[in-house]
KEVEX-875262 format. One record per residue: x negated, y negated, z of N, C-alpha, C in turn. Coordinates in steps of 0.2 Angstrom, whole numbers, plus 5000, padded with zeros to 4 digits. Atoms other than C-alpha are relative to their C-alpha. Example, Ala and Ser with C-alpha at 12.3 -4.5 7.8 and 13.67 -1.06 7.14 Angstrom:
REM KEVEX-875262
499650065000493850225039499649945000500450064999493250055036500449955003
***
This chain:
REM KEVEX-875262
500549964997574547815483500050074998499949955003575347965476499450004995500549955005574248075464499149965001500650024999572547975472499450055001500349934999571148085472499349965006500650024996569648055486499550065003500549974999568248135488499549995009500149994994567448185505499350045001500849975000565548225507500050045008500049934995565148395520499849945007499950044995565448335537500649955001499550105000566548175535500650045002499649984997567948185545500849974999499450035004569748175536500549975005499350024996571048155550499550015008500249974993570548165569500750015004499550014996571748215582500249955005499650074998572948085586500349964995499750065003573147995574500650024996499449985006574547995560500150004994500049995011574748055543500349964999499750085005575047925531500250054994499649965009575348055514499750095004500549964998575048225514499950044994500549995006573748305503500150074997500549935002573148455492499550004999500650004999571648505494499950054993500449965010570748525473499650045002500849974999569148585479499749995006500350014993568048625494500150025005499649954994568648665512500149955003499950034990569348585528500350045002499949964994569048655542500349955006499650014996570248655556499749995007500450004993569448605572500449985006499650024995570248615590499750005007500350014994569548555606500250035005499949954995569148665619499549985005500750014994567848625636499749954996500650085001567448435628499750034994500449995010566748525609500650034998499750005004567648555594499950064997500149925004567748755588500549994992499349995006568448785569500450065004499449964999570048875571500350054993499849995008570448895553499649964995500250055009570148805534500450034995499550035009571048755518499550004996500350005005570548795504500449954993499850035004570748745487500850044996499449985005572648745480500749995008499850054992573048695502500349965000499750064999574248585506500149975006500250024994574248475523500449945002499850084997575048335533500849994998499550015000576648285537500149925003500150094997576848075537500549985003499550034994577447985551499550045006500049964995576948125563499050005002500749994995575248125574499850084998500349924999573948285571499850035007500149964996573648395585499450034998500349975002572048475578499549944993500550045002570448385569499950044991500049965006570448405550499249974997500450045005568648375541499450074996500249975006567848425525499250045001500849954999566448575523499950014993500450005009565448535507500549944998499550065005566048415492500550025001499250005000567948405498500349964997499650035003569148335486500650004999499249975000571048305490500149934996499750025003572248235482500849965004499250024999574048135488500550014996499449985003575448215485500749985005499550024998577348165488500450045005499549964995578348245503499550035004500249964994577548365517499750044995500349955001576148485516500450065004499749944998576448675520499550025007500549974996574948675530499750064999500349904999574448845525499449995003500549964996573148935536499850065000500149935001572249085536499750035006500249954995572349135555500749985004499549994994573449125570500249925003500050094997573248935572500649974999499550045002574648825574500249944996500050055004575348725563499449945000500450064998574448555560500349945003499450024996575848475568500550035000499649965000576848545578500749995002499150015002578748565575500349965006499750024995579148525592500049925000500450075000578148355590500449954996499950065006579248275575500650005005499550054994580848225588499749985003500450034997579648175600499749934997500350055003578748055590499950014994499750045008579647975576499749944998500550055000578647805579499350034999500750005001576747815575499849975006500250004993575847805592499449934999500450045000574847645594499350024998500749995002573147615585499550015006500450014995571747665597499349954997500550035001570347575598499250024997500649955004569047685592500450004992499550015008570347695576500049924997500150065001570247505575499349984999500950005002568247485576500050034991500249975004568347625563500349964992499650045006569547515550499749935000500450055002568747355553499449994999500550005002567147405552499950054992500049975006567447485535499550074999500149945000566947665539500050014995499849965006567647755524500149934995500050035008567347635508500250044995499949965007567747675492499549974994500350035003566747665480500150024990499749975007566947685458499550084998500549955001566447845452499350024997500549995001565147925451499850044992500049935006564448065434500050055003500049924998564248205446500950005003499350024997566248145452500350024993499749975006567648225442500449924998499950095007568448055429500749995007499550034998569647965441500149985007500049994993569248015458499249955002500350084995568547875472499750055005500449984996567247945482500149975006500150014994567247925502499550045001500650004998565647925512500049995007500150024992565247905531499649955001500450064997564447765538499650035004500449954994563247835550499949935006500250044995563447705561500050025007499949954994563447715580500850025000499149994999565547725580499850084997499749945006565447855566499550055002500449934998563847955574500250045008499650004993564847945592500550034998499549945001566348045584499850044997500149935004565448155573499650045005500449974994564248195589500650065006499549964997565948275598500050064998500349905003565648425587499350045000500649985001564048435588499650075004500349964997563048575590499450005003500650014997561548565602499350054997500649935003560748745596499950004995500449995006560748725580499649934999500750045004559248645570500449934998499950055000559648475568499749954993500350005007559248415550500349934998499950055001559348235546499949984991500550035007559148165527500349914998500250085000558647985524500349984993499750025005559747875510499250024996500649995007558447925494500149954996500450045003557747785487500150024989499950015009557847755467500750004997499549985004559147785455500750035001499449974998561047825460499550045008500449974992559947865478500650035006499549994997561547865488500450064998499649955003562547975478499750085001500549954999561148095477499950035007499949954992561048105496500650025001499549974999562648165497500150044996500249905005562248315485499650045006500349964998561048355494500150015007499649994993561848335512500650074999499549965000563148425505499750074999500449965003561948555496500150035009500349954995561148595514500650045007499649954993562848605524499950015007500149994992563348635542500350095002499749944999563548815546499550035009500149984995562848915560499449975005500450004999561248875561499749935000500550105001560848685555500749965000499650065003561748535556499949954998500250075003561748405545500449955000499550044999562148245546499449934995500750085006561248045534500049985006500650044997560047945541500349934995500150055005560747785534499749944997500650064999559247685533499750064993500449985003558147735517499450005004500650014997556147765520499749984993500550025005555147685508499350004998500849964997553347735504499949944992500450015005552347605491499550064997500449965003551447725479499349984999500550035002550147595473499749985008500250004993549747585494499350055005500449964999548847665505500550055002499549924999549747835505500050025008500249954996548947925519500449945007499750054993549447755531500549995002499250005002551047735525500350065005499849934997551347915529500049985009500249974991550647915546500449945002499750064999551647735549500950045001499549994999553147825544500150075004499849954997553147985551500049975009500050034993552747905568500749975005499350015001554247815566500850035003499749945000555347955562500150065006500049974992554848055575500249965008499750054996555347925589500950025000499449995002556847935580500350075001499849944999557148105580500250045005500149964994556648135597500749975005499650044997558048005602500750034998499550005003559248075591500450095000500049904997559048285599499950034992500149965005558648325579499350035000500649975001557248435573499649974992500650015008556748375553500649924997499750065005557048215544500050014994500249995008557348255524500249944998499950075003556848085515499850024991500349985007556248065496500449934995499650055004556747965482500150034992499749985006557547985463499250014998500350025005556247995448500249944995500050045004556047855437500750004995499449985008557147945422500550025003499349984996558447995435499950065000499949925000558148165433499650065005500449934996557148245447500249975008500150064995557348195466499350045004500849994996555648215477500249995007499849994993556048265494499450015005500550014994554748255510500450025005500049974994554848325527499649965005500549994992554448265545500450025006499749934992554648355563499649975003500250034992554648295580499150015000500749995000552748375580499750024994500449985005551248405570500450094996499949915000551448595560499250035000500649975000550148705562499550024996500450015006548948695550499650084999500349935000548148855557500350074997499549935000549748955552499849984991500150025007549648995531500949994999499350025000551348895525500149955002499750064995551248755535500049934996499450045004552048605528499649925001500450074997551148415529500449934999499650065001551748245527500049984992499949985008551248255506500450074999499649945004552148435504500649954998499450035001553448375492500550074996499549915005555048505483500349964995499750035004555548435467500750044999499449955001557448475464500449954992499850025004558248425447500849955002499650074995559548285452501050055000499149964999561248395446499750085003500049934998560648545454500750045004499449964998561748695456500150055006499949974994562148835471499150045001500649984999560548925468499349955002500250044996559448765473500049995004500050014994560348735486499950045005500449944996559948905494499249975001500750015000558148855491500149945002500250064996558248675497500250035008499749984993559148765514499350035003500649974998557548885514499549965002500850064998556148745514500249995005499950034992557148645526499950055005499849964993557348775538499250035003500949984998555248835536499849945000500650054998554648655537500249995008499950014993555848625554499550045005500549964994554748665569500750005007499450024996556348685581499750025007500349974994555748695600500250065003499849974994556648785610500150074996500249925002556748995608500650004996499649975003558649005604500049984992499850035007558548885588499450024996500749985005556848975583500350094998499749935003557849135582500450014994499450025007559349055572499649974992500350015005558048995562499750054995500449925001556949165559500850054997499249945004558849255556500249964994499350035005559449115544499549994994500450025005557849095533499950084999500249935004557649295532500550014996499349995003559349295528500149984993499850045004559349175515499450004992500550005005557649225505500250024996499849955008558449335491500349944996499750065007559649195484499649954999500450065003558449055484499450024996500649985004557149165475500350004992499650005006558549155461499849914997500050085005558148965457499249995000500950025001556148985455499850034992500349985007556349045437501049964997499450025004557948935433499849915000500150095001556948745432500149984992500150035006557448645419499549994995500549995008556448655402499549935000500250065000556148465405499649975006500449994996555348495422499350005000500650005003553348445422499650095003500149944996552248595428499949995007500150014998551848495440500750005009499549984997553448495448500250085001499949905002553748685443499650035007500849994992552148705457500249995003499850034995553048605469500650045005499349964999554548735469499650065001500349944997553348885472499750005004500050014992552548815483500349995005499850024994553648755495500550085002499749965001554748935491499250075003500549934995552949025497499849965007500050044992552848905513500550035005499649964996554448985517499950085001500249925000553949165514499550005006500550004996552349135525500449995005499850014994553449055538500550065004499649924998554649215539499850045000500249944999553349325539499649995007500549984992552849285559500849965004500550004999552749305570499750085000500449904999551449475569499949994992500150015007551449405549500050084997499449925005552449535541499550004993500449985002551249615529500549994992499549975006552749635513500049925000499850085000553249435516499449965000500650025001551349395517499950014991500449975010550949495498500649954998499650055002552449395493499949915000500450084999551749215497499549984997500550005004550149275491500149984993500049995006550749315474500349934997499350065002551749145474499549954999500750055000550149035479499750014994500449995007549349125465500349964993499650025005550649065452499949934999499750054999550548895458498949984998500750005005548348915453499850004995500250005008548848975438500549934996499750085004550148815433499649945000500350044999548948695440499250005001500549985001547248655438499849925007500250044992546048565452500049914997500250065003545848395439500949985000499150035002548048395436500049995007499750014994548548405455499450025004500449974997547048415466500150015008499949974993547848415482500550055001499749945002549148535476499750065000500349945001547948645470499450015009500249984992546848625488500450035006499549974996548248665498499950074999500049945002548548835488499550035001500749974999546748865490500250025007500049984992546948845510500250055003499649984998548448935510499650104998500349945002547749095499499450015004500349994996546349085510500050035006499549984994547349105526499950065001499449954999548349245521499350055000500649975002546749325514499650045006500550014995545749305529500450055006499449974994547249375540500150094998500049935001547249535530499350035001500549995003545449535528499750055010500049974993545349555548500750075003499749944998546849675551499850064997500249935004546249795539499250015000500849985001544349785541499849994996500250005008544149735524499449964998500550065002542449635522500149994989499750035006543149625502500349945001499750054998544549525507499749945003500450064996543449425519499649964994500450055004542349365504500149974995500050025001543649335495500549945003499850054996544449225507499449955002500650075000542849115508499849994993500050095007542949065491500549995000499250034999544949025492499549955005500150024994544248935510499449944997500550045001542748855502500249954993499550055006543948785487500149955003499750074996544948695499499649955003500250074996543548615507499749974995500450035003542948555494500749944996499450025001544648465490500349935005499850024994545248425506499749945003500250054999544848265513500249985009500050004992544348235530500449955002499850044997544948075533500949994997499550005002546548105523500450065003499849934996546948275530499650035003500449974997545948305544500250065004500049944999546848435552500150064995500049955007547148545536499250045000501050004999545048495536499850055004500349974991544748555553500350095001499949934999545648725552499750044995500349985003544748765537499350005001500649994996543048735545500250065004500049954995543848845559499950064997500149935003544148985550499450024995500649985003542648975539499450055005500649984992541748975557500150075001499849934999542649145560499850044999500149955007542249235543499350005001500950014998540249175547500050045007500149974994540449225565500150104999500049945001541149405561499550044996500450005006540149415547499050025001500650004995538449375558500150075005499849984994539349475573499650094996500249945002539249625561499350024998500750005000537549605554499549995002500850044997536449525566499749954996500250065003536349395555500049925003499950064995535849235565499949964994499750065002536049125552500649984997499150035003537949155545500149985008499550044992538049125567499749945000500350084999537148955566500649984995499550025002538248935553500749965002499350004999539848985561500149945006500150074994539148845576500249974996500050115003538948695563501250014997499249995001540948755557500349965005499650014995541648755574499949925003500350074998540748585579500549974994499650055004541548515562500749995001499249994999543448585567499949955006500050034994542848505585500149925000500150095002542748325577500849975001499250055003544648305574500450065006499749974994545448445589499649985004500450034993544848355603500450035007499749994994545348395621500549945003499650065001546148215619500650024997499450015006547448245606500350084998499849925001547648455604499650025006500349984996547048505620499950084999499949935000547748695618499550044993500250015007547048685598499150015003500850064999545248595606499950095006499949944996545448785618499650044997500049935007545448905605499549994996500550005006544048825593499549995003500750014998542748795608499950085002500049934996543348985614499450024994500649995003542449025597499449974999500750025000541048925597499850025005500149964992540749005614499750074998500149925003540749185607499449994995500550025002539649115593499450005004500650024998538349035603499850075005500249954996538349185615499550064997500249945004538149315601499249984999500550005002536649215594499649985005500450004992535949175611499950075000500349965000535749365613499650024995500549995004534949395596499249985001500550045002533749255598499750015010500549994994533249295617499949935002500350075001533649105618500649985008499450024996534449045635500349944999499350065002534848885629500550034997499450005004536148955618500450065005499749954995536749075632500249935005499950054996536748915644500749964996499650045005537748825628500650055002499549955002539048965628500350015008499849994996539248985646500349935001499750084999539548765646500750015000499550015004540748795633500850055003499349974994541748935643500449955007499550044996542048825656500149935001499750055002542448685649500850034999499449955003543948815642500449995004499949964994544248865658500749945004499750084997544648665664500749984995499450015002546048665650500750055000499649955000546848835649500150045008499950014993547748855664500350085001500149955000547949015673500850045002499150004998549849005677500250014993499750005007550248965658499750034995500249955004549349055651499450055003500349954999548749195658499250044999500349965004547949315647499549974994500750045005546849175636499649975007500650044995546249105654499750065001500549954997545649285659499650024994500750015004544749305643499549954997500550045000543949165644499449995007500449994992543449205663499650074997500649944999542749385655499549974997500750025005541849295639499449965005500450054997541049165654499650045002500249934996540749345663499350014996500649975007539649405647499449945000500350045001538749255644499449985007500449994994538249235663499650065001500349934999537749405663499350024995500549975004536649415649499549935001500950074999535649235655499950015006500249954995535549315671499550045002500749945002534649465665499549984996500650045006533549355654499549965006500450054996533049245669499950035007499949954995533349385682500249955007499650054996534249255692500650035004499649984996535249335705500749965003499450055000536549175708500550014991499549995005536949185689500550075001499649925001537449385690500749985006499449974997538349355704500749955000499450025003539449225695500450024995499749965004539649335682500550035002499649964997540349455693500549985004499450034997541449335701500750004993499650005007542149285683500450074996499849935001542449475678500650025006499349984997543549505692500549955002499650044999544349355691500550034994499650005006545049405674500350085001499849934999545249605681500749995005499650024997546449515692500649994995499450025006547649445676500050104998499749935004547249625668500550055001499949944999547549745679501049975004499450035000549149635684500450024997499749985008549849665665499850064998499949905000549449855667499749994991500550005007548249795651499450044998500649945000547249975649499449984999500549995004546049945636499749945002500450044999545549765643499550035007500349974995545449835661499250035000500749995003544149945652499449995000500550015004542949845643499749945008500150054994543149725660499450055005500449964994542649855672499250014998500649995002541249915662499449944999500550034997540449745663500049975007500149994993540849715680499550055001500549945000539749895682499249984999500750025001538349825674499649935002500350054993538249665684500049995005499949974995538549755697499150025001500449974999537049855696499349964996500650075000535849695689499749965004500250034997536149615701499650025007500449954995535549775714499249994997500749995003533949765703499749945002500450045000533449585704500249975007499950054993533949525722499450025003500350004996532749495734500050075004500049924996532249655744499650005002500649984995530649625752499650044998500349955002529549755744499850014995500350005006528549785729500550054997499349985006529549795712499550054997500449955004529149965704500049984994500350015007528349955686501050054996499449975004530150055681500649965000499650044999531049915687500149944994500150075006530349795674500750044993499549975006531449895660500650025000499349974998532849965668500649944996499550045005534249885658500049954995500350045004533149795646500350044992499549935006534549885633499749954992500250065009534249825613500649964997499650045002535149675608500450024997499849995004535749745593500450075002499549944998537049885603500449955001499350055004538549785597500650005009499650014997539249855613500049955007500150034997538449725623500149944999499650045001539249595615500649974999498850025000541249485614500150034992499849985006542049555600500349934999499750064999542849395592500650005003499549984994544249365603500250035004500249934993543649495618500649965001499450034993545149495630500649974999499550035003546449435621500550064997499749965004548049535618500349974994499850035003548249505600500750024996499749955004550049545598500849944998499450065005551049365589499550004993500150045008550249295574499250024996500549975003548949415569499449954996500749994994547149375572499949945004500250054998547249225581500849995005499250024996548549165597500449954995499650045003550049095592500149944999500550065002550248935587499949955007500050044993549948785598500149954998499950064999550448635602499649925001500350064998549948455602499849985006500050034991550248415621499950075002500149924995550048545634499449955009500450034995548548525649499449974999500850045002547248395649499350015004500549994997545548405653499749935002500350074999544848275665499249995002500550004994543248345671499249984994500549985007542248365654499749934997500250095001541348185653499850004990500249995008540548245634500050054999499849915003541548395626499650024996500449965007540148395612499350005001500949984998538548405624500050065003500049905000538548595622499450005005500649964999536748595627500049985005500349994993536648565644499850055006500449934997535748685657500850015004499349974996537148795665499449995006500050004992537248785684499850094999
***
């Protein structure tokens, strides 16, 4: 056993406490960390580096010894020194070798592990120095049940699936190794490949496996599965991503079930940065703390992964090449929110661009639609913070690229957000000019996103894209002097109303009580309807209710002021007994086109996450049960 060398993939756990050294080693390369049980978890104390000596045979550990990154020891004759680089005590202690001169009975968890042939050996590998035997984890339950003792619940939970092809095995533990277990993510194999026919139906497969995966996931407290398989020639691996939930399609960045990252198979430290970064911007981690560690460890980590987007192998297609800039401006976009940092945006932009100029729409035409969506997005997002109707137009050619790409039935939310925000750019666009046909327009948009966010399946999604078709139909209902489209507008608010709840969300439910306000109020004054005005003015101080709660100035404002005015419509048109004087007829007959009588897109809304649109949303949330047909817009309002 002397001079045997063995190799230990990041994670894998060398010694535990209790048991008994058999030889003791020098650690060639890598780390073990020292780990000692404290409240039921496992805190490191120290680690061994490379030129480390460990273990004294015969004698039981007192402390859990296991490898961080590609660890490779060696057996050497007599006692280690145990060096350490803190206060920590021996690794057995002195006191302990008179005490127990016998080896303490095998347990039984150490018996499972030895008959179930945990750590195999296997003949080396190429990426494996000449001589040395590779050891591997099982990921079975025994071997997921002791490595779970360490585990961290906060951080990001990062799975990757054995990879399919060529030396696939060996390769997942590069890249296991590569992503590491540090503050923020813990990695652990998935030892089940995922298997995808190419010559199949892709889009099915996918949706077959993701479905899957997530069960899994959700079962297993992880956040992101990373699967993929070699290339044919051996020299590229193709890595995929899925997570517990959809990503938001709405946000620029967001990740799908085809985003793929080529990485060349022997990749070096600068890769691995850059595979840590995708991982960490594809993961959607629920809960706030692990969205912080996320936000810290991807800001953290964007300088050195920028270092391997001009180091791909010469043999790398362009095709590939695209695949590293993109997923390296996926991360950019997702680091720049929320409030979409203006410096991390222009940087994603310029990256998306690169990925236009290597790829053409006939070589990768779903690569190259993405990038269009994505430039679009970002476009679109500056185009409104800065007032910029340039940007705006051209973010609708980026926007009209992708749909013309984009495949409903294949990517239908991708689809669906890109109608959305077309709807938008037409609606503001209309909103500005009095242009009632980019607002007919911005209807037929918001109708098409409507097809695939349903109040079935994105309730919260299905919220936010009828709030706009609402503001739409109302605007062009006042142009056109049309009550059905005022009638449509005031539907479609409370329909909103039925899923956006007032408890959880606030501040989207009271502007959607003001937008209902507006819309009653101006088919009110059209029909001089004394019950409409004065549901308006119920709707207007429902939401003065939320504002003036949140000490929200500027809404209070705009609220009051329509409260005011249908206040004083409805003194004009009630019933009074008495002939109406001829000055009555015109009193408040104001001209449609003062802008200040109509919702700015998103009235009411403080917008102050993910600039211009609320943050993201989720799949689940409240359901609506009242809405028999969410797409019979035209029905006469009550």
């Amino acid at each position: 056993m002397a001079s045997a060398k063995t190799v230990y993939a990041d994670g894998d756990v060398i010694y535990r406490e209790g048991k008994t050294c058999e030889h003791a080693f020098e650690v060639l390369s890598g780390t073990v960390d020292l780990l000692a049980q404290k409240d039921g978890k496992y805190l490191r104390q120290s680690s061994l580096e490379a030129g480390d000596t460990f273990g004294k045979p015969g004698l039981p550990y007192d402390i859990t010894l296991r490898a961080r990154g590609r660890t490779v020891l060696r057996a050497v004759e007599g006692r280690g020194r145990a060096q350490v680089k803190s206060n920590l005590p021996a690794v057995q202690q002195p006191q302990q070798e008179a005490a127990q001169k016998a080896a303490p009975k095998e347990s039984m968890v150490d018996s499972l592990m030895r008959h179930l042939g945990a750590r195999k050996k296997v003949p080396p590998s190429n990426n494996d120095a000449d001589g040395e035997t590779t050891a591997y984890s099982n990921p079975g339950m025994i071997r997921r049940l002791l490595d779970g003792l360490s585990s961290d619940t906060e951080r990001i939970g990062v799975r990757v699936a054995v990879f399919t092809g060529e030396d696939g095995p060996q390769h997942t533990r590069h890249v296991i190794s590569a992503l590491g277990n540090t503050r923020s993510i813990q990695t652990r194999r998935f030892n089940s490949p995922v298997k995808l026919d190419p010559a199949g139906d892709v889009p099915k497969q996918l949706d077959r496996i993701a479905a899957a995966a997530r069960k899994w996931l959700s079962l297993q407290g992880a956040d992101i599965l990373v699967w993929g398989h070699v290339a044919a020639a051996g020299q590229v691996i193709y890595l995929r991503f899925i997570t517990l939930s959809h990503w938001d399609q709405q946000a620029p960045g967001a990740f799908d079930l085809e985003t793929s990252l080529a990485l060349p198979v022997k990749f070096g430290p600068e890769f691995a940065d850059l595979l840590r970064v995708v991982t960490l911007s594809a993961a959607l981690p629920r809960s706030d703390s692990k969205k912080q560690k996320r936000q810290h460890a991807l800001v953290e980590a964007l300088g050195s992964a920028a270092a391997a987007l001009d180091m791909a192998p010469p043999d790398m297609s362009m095709r590939e090449r695209a695949s590293i800039q993109m997923c390296f401006a996926n991360a950019l976009s997702t680091a720049s929110r929320p409030g979409y940092n203006a410096d991390l945006l222009a940087r994603a932009l310029e990256r998306y661009r690169i990925v236009l100029s290597i790829l053409t729409e006939d070589q990768a035409p779903l690569e190259w639609g993405q990038a269009q969506k994505h430039v679009g997005s970002i476009l679109h997002i500056e185009a409104e913070r800065n007032g910029d109707p340039k940007l705006l137009e051209e973010a609708v050619i980026a926007l009209r690229a992708a749909n013309d790409i984009l495949d409903l039935n294949r990517h239908p939310r991708a689809w669906a957000i890109v109608q959305n925000r077309l709807g938008l750019i037409c609606y503001r666009q209309g909103f500005e000019d009095g242009d009632t046909k980019l607002l007919r327009q911005a209807l037929k948009c918001f109708t098409s996103a409507l097809r695939i966010y349903t109040v079935e399946n994105a309730p919260l999604r299905w919220a936010e894209i009828m709030s706009n078709f609402a503001q739409a139909a109302q605007v062009l209902g006042g142009h056109l002097q049309s009550m059905e489209a005022l009638a449509t507008a005031a539907n479609a608010c409370r329909a909103v109303l039925e899923v956006r709840s007032r408890k959880k969300m606030p501040m989207a439910w009271a502007a959607t009580q003001n937008n209902l306000g507006s819309a009653l109020f101006m088919l009110g004054k059209q029909s001089r309807s004394p019950d409409r005005l004065r549901a308006a003015i119920g709707a207007f101080e429902q939401a003065l209710l939320i504002y003036r709660g949140t000490n929200s100035s500027r809404l209070i404002a705009v609220t009051e002021k329509n409260l005011d005015r249908a206040s004083e419509m409805l003194d004009l048109v009630q019933p009074r007994h008495m002939p109406e004087l001829d000055w009555e007829e015109v009193l408040f007959e104001d001209d449609i086109d003062d802008k200040s009588d109509l919702p700015e897109p998103g009235e009411g809304l403080l917008k102050t996450d993910d600039l211009p649109w609320p943050g993201e949303a989720r799949d689940s949330g409240a359901k609506s049960g009242a809405v028999e047909d969410s797409g019979d817009w035209f029905r006469q309002a009550v």
